[in-house]
C-alpha positions as CSV (number, residue, x, y, z in Angstrom):
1,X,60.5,-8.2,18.9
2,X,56.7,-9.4,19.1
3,X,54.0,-6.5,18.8
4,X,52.2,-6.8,22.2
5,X,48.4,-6.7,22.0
6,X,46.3,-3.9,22.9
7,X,45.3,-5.7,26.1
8,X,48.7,-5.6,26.9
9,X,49.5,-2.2,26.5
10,X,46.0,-1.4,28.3
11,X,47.6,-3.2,31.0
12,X,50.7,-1.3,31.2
13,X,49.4,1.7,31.4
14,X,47.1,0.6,34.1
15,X,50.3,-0.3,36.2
16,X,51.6,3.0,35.5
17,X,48.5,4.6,36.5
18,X,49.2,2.8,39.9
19,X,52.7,3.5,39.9
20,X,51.7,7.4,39.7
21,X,49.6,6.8,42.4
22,X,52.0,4.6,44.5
23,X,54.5,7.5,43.6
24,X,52.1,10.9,45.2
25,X,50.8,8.4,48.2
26,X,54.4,7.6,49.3
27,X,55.4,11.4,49.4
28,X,52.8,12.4,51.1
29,X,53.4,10.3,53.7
30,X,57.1,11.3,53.5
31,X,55.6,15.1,54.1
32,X,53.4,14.5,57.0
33,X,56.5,13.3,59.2
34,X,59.0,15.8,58.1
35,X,59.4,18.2,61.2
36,X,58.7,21.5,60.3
37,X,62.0,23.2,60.0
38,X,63.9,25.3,57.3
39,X,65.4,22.1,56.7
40,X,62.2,19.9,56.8
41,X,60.9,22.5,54.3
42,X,63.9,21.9,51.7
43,X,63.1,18.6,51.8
44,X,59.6,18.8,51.7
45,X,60.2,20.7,48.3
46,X,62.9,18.9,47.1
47,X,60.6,15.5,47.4
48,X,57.7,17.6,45.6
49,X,59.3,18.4,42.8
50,X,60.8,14.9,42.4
51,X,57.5,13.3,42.4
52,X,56.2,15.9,40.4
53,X,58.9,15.3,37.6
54,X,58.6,11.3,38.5
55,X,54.7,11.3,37.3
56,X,54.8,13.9,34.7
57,X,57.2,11.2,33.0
58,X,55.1,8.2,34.2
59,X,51.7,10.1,32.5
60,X,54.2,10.8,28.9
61,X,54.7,7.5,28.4
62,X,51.2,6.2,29.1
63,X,50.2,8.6,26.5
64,X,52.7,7.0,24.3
65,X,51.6,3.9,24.7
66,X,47.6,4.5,24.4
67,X,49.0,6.5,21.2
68,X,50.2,2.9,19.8
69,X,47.5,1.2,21.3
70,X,45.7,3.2,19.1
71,X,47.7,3.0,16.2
72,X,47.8,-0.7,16.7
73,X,44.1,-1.1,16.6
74,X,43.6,0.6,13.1
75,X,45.9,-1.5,12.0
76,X,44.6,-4.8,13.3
77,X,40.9,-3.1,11.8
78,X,42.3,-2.4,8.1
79,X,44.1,-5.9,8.1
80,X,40.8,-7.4,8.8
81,X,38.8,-5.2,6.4
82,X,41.1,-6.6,3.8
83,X,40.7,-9.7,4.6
84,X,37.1,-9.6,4.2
């Protein structure tokens, strides 16, 4: 497996940024046409706790990957520091 670059990772965890996003703008439209009903409110909280638990994992591995972003761009700077 190739190590991607640091723009690469930059870039996935913009997409999951928007995915996050994508994720809360999709049930909140989903909650604005529910009727308003015992059963509309199950739903309502069965779709917010779904999209809670959906982002919450979206936003741990972003932070895993701008943890080896990171990592990866020590080591790219000590490689070069011994190469000078």
């Amino acid at each position: 497996m190739q190590t991607p670059t640091t723009a690469q990772i930059r870039t996935a965890v913009e997409v999951l940024a928007k995915l996050g996003e994508r994720l809360n703008t999709h049930a909140e439209q989903f909650l604005m046409q529910l009727s308003e009903s015992p059963l509309g409110d199950y739903h309502a909280g069965s779709i917010q706790v779904s999209t809670i638990e959906q982002t919450t994992r979206i936003e741990a591995v972003a932070a895993q990957l701008k943890n080896w972003r990171d990592e990866l761009g020590q080591t790219r700077r000590q490689c070069v520091s011994h190469h000078i």
